[in-house]
Backbone as a ProteinNet text record, in pm:
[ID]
protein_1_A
[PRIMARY]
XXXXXXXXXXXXXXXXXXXXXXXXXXXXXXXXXXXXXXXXXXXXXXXXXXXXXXXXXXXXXXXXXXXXXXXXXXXXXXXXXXXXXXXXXXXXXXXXXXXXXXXXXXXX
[TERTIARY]
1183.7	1277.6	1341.3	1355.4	1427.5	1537.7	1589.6	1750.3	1773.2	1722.2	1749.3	1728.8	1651.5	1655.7	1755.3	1789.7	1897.1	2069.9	2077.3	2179.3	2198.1	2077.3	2082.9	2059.8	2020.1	2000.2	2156.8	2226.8	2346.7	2486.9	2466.9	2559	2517.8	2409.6	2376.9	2442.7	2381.9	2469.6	2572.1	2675	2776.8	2865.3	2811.8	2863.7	2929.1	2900	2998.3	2886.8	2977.4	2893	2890	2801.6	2839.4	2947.3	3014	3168.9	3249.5	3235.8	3294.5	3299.3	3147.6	3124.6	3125.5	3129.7	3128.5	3283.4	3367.4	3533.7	3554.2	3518.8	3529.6	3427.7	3331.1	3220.9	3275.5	3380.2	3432.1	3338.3	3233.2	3148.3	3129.6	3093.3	3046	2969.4	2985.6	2870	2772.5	2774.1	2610.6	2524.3	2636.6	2550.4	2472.3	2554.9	2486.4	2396.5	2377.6	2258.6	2146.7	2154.4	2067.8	2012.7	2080.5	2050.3	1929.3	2023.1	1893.4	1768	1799	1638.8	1586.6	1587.3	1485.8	1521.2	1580.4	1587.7	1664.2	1746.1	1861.2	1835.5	1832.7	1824.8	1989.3	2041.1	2178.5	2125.6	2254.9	2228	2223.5	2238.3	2280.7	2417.8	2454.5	2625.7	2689.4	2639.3	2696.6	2643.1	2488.4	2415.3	2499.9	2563.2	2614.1	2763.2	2816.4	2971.7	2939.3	2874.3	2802	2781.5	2679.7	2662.5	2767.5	2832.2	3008.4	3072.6	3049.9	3152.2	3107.1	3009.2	2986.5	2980.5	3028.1	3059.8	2921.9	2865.4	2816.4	2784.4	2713.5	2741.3	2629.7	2616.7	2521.8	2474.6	2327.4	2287.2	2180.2	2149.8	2049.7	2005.3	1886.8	1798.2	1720.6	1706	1537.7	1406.6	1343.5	1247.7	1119.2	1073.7	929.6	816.6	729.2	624.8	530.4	423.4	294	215	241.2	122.6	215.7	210.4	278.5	342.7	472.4	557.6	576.2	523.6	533.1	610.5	620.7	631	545.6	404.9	286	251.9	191.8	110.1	-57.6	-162.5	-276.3	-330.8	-350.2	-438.5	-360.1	-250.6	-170.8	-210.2	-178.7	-200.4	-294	-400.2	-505.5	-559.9	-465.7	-513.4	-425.9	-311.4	-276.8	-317.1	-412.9	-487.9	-616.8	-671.3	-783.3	-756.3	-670.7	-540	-530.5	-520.9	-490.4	-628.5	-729	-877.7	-902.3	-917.3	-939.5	-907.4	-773.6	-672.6	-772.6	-859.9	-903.9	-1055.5	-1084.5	-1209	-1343.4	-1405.8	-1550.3	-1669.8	-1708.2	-1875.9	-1981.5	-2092.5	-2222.3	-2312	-2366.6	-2549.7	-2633.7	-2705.9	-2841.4	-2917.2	-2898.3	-3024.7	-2945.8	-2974.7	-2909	-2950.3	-2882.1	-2879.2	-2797.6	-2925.1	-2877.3	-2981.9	-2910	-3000.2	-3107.8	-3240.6	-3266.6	-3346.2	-3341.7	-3305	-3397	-3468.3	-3587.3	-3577.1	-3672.7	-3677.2	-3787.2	-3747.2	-3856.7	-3937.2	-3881.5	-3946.8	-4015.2	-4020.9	-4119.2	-4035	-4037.1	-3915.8	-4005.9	-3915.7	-3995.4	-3942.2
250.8	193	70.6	-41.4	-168.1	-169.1	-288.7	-295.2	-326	-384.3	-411.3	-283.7	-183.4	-57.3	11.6	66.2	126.2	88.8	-64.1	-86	-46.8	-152.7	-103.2	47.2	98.7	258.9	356.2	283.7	335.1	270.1	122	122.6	137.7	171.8	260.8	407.6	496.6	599	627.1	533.3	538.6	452.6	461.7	417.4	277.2	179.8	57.6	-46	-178.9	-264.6	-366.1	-514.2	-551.8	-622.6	-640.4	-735.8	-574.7	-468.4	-359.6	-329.8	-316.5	-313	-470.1	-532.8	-678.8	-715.3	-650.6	-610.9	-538.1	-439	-294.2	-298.7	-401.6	-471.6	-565.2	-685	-808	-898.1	-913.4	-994.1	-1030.4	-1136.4	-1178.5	-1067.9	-1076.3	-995.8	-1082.6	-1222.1	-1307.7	-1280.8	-1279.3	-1204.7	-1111.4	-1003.8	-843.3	-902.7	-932.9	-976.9	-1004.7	-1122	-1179.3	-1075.4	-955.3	-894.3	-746.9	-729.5	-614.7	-672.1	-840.2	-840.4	-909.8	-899.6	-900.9	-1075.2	-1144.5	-1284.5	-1344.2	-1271.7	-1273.7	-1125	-1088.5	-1017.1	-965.4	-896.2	-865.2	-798.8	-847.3	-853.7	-681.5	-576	-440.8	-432.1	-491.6	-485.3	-480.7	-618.8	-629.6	-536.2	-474.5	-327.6	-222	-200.2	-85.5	-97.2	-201.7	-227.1	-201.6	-287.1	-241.5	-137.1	-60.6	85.1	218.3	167.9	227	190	84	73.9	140.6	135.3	214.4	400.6	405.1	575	671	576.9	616.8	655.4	754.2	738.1	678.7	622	543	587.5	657	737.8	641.6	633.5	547	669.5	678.6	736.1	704.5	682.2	615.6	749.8	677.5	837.4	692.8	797.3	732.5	726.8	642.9	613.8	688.5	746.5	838.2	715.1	565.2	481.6	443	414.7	385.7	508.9	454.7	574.6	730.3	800.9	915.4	1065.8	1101.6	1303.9	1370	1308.1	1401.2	1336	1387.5	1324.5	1300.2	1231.2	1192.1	1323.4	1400.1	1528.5	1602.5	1598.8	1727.3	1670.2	1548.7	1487.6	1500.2	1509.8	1568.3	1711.3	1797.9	1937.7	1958.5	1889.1	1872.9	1846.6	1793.4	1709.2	1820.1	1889.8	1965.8	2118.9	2125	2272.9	2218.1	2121.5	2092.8	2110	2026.4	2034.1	2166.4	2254.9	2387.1	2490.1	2464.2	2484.6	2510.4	2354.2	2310.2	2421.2	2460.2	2521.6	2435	2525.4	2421.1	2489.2	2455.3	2473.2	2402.2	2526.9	2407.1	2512.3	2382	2446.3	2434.3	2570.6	2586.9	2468.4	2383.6	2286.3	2098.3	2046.9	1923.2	1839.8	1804.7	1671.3	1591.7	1488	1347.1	1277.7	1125.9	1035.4	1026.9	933.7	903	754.7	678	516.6	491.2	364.8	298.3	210.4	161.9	36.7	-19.1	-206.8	-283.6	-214.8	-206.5	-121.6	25.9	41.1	183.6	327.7	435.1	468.3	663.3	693.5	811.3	974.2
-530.6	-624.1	-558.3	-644.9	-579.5	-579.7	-537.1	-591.5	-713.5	-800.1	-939.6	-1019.5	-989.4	-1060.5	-1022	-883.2	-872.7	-901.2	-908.5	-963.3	-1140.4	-1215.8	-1318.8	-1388	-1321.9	-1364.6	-1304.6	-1199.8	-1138.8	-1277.9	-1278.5	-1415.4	-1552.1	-1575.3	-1696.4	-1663.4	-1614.2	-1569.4	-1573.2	-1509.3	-1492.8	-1666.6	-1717.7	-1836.7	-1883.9	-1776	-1760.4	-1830.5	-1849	-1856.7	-1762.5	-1768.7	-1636.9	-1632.3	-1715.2	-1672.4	-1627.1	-1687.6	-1612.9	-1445.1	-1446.9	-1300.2	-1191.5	-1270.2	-1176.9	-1133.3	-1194.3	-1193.8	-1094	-1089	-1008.4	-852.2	-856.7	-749	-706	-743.1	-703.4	-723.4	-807	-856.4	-970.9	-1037.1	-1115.9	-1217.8	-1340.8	-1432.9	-1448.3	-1422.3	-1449.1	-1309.9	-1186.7	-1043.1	-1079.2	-1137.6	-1154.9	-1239.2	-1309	-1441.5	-1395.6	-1287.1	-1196.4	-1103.4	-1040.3	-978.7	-1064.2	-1221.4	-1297.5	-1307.4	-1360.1	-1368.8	-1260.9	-1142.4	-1016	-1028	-1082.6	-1047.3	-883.5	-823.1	-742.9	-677.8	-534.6	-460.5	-348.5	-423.5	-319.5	-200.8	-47.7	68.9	59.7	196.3	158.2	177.3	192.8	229	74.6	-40	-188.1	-239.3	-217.7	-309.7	-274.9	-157.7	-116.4	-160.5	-201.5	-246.9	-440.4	-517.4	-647.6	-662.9	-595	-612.7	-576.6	-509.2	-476.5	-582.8	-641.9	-765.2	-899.3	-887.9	-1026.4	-953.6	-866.7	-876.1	-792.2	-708.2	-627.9	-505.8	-441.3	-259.8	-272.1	-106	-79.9	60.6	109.1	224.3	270.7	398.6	431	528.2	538.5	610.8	713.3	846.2	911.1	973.3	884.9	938	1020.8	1059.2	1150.2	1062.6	1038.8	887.7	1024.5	912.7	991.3	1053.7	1066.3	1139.1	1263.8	1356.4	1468.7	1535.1	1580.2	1638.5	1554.3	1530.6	1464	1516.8	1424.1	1461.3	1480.1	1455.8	1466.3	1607	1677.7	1744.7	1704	1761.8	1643.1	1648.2	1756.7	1728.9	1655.1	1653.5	1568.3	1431	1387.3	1281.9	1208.9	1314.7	1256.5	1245.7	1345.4	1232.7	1118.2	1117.1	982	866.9	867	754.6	758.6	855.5	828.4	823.8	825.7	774	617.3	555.4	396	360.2	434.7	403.3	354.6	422.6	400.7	315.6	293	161	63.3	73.3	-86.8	-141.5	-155.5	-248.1	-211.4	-187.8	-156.4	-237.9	-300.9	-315.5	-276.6	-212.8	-143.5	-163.6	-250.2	-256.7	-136.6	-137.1	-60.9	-25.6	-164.1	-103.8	-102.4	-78.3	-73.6	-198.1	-312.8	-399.8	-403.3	-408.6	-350.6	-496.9	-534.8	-643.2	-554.8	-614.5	-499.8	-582.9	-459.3	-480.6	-453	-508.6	-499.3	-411.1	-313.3	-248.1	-265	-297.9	-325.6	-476.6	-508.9	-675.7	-619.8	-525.7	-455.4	-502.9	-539.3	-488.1	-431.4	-340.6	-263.5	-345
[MASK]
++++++++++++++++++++++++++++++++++++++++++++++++++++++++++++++++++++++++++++++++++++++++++++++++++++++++++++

């Protein structure tokens, strides 16, 4: 979610309009305007003062993304992924089908 959704979906919510919340934010309602439809990008300091004004908390999180520095390490990572594998249902035939493709117009 961007900032233009969570503001506008935070003063929808919250029942205001934007000269309401641009009052209660210390901003402009043509700012906020600029800011719903993705024209104008607020810093996090004004998203986090906006979204406080229309009646919200505001939590920031940092987690570690699975490519670089991680929680898994790569082998763990990977019986993770072949622990889900397994999970899944398999069927296998006896015999192997495969198309089978011509080369040079030939085909075997």
């Amino acid at each position: 979610m961007d900032a233009a959704e969570l503001i506008r979906d935070a003063r929808s919510s919250a029942g205001l309009t934007l000269r309401q919340l641009g009052e209660s934010a210390g901003t402009s309602h043509s700012t906020l305007a600029a800011y719903e439809s993705g024209a104008k990008s607020p810093n996090a300091r004004t998203l986090h003062r906006v979204l406080t004004a229309a009646g919200y908390a505001v939590d920031v999180e940092l987690r570690a993304r699975q490519r670089g520095t991680s929680e898994f390490t790569r082998g763990a990572e990977l019986e993770a992924v072949l622990e889900l594998a397994a999970a899944f249902p398999a069927r296998h035939s006896e015999r192997l089908e495969a198309p089978v493709f011509g080369y040079g117009g030939l085909t075997t």
